[in-house]
C-alpha positions as CSV (number, residue, x, y, z in Angstrom):
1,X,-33.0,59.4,52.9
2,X,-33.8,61.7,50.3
3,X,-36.7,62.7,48.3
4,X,-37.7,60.9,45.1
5,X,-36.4,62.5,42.0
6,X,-38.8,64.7,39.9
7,X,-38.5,64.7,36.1
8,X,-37.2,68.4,36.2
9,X,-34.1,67.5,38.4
10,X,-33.2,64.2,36.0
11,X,-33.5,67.1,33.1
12,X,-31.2,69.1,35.2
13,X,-29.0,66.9,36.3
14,X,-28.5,65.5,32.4
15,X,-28.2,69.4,31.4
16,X,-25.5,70.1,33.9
17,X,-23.3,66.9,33.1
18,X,-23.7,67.8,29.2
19,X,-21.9,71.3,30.4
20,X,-19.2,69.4,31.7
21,X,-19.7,69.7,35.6
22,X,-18.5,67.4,38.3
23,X,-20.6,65.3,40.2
24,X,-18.5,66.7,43.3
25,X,-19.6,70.3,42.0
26,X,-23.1,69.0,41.6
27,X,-23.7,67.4,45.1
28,X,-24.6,70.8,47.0
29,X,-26.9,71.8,44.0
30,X,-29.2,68.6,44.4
31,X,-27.9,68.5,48.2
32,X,-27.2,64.7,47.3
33,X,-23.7,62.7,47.4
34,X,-21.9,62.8,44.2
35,X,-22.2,59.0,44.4
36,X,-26.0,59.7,44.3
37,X,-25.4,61.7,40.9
38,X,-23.3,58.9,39.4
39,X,-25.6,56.7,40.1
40,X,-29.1,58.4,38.8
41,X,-27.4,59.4,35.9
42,X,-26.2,55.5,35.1
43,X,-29.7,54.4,35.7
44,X,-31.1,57.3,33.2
45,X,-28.7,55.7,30.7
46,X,-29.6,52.0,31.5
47,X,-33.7,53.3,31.3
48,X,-32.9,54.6,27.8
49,X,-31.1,51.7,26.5
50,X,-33.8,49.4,27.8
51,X,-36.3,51.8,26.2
52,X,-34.3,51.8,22.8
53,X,-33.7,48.2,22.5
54,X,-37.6,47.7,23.8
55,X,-38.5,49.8,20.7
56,X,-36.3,48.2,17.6
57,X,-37.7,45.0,18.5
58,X,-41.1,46.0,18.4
59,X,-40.9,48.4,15.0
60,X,-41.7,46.3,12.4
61,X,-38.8,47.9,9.7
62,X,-36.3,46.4,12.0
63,X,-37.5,42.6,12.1
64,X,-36.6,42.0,8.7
């Protein structure tokens, strides 16, 4: 099993999909399985919906 994911390597990872590089490309990099990519990057995505969502309901200019 691999080590835990740090903050900089999520930051990384984001950064290098934003330029367009495969998760196949990526593996070696972060010496991970492209499926492991896919899959931090979807949970990333899920974490900042939740966050987002978390946030409108609790700002008071959107509960109008």
């Amino acid at each position: 099993m691999n080590a835990r994911w740090t903050i900089n390597e999520e930051k990384q990872l984001i950064n290098d999909i934003a330029n367009s590089k495969s998760y196949q490309e990526l593996a070696p990099k972060y010496n991970r399985s492209a499926n492991a990519l896919e899959l931090r990057i979807k949970k990333i995505v899920l974490i900042m919906l939740i966050n987002k969502d978390k946030f409108m309901m609790t700002n008071n200019k959107f509960n109008k």
